[in-house]
N, C-alpha and C positions, 0 to 999 in steps of 0.2 A: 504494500500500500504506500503510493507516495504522500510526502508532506504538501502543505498549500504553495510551500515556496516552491520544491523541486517542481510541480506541477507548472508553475509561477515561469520557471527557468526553460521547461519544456517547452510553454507553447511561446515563449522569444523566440527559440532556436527554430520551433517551425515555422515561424512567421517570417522569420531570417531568410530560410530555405524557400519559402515559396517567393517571398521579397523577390531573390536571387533567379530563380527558372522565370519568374513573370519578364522580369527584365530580356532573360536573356533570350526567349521566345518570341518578345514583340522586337529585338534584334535582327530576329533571322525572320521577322515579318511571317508567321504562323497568323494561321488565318482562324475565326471563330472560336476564337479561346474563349472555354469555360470553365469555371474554378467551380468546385463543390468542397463542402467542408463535411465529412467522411467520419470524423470524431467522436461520435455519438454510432453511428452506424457498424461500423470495422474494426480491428485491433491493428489491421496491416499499415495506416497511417491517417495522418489528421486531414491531409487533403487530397484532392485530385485533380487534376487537371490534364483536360482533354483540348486538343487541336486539330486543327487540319494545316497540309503541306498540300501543295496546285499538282505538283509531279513525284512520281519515286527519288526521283534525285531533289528537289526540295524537305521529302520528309528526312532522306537519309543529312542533307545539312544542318537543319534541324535538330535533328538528333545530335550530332558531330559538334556542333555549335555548343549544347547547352552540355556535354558533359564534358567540354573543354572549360565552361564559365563555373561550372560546378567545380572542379577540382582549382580552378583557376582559385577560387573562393572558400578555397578548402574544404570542400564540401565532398561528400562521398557520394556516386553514383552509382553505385551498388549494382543490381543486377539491370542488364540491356538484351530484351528479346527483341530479335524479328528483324535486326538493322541488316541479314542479309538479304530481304527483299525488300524491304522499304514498305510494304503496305500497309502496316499496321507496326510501330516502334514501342515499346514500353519500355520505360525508364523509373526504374526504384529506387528512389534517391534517399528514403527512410522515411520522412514525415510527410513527404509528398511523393504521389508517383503520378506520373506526366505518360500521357497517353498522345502519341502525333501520329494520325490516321492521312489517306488518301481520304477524298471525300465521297466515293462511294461505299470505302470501306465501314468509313465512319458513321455513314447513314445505315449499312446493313447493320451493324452492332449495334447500335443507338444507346451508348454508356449511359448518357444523361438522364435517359428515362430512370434504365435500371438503378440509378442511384441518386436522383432527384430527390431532394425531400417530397414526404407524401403529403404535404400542402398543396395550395393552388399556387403555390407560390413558383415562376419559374429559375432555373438553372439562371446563375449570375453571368450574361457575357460581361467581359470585359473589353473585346477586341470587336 
């Protein structure tokens, strides 16, 4: 069981972390970013966020971009599925994991829904 403070200390660090991927996403111009906050929901991390890249070779710079800005920021980038095709990248960065779709692929998966809170309320774009 954590204290109020380590809890306190935790969610800086993810706010840090998501700080960090936001930036470096609207860097490499990811299209349709959506942030969900996952905390309540998951044990596997506080947020999520999902995007789209135009081509395979945008999602795969995309990808290459932000776990250069991660490490760059000292930050761990943990596990990277799928960057030998590009159609679908997952990036597990610990308190965030970042999803960079094609936009067809991202429409057949439709994350947002599956993890949308179950208000009327919808998924926060940012982008």
């Amino acid at each position: 069981m954590s204290t109020p403070m380590q809890a306190s200390v935790s969610a800086d660090l993810a706010a840090d972390l998501l700080d960090t991927v936001l930036a470096s996403l609207d860097d490499s111009k990811a299209e349709d970013l959506v942030t969900l906050d996952i905390a309540g929901k998951s044990s596997l991390a506080d947020h999520m966020v999902i995007v789209s890249g135009r081509s395979h070779r945008h999602v795969g710079a995309i990808a290459d971009h932000l776990q250069k800005d991660l490490k760059a920021a000292g930050k761990r980038a943990g596990t990277v599925e799928g960057q030998s095709t590009c159609d679908w990248v997952l990036i597990d960065a610990g308190d965030v994991i970042v999803h960079i779709f094609r936009p067809e692929v991202r429409g057949f998966y439709n994350l947002e829904k599956m993890w949308a809170p179950e208000t009327d309320d919808a998924p926060q774009f940012v982008g």
